[in-house]
N, C-alpha and C positions, 0 to 999 in steps of 0.2 A: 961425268960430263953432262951438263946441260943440252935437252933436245927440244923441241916444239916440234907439236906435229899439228897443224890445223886439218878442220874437217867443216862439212857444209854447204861446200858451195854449188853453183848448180844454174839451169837455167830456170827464169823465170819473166812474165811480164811484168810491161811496166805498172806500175800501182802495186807487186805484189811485195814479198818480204823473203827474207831468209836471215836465217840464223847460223853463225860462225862460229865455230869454237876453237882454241888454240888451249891445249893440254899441254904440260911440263913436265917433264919427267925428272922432279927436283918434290924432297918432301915438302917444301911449303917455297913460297915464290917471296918469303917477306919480305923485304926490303931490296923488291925489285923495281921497276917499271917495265910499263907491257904495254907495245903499241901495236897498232895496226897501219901496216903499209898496203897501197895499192899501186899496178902498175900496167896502166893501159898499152897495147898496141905503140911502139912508137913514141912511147913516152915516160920520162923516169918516172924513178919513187917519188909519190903523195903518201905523206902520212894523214890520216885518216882519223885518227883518236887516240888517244893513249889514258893508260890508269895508272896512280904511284899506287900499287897494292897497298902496301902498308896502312898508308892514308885514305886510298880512297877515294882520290882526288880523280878528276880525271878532266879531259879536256878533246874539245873536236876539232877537225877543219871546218872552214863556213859554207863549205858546198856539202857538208853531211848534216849542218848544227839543225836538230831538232827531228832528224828523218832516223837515224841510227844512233844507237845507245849501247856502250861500254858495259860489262859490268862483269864481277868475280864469282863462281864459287871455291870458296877456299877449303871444303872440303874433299875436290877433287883436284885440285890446284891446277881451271880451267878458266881462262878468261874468254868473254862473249861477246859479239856483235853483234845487236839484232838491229837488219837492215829493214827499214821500210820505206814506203812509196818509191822504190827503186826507179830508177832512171834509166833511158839505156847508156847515158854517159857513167852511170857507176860499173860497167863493163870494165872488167880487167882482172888481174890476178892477188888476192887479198894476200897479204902473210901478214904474221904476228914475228913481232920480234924483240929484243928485253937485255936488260943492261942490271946488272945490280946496279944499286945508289941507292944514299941515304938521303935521301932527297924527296920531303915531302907531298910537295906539288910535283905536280904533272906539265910538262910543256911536250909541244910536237917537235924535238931535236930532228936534225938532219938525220937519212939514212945511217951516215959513219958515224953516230953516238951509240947507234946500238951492236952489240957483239955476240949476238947469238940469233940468229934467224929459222922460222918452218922451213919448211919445202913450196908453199903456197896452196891455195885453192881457188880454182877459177868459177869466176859470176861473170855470168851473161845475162843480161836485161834486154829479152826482146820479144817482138810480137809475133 
């Protein structure tokens, strides 16, 4: 059975960065997608990013586009978030979460497209 365990997150100020990881416990993720969902205080799922592993593809939301970036190692089969210039509206609980599909590209699907979720890790952006 498929697990995610993410790890990373933490407090930090605004301007600074952190780096997310969400590890699989699956020998290779091919022909998966891997997203990242966030979920503030009093507010649903945002998804956040997502990557079609296979391809490589990957894609943001427009309140992350250019401050955080996605990306694989496939010889650990761990997907990455490196968040920067953090905000303290990026406050909230990160999770990764992932769906097989042969499915090239990458789109942000609602929370209920995906069928295997972490546990979370919480980011606090503050001063």
């Amino acid at each position: 059975q498929l697990h995610l365990v993410e790890s990373g997150g933490g407090l930090v100020q605004p301007g600074g960065s952190l780096r997310l990881s969400c590890e699989a416990s699956v020998v290779t993720l091919h022909n998966y997608t891997i997203a990242w969902f966030r979920q503030a205080p009093g507010k649903e799922h945002e998804g956040v990013s997502c990557m079609s592993y296979s391809g490589g593809t990957t894609n943001y939301a427009n309140s992350v586009m250019g401050r955080f970036t996605i990306s694989r190692d496939i010889f650990t089969n761990t997907v990455n978030l490196q968040m920067n210039n953090l905000k303290p509206e990026d406050t909230a609980i990160y999770y990764c979460a992932t769906r097989p599909t042969l499915q090239v590209l990458c789109a942000l699907y609602p929370p209920n497209w995906y069928n295997t979720w972490g546990q979370g890790t919480q980011v606090t952006v503050s001063s």
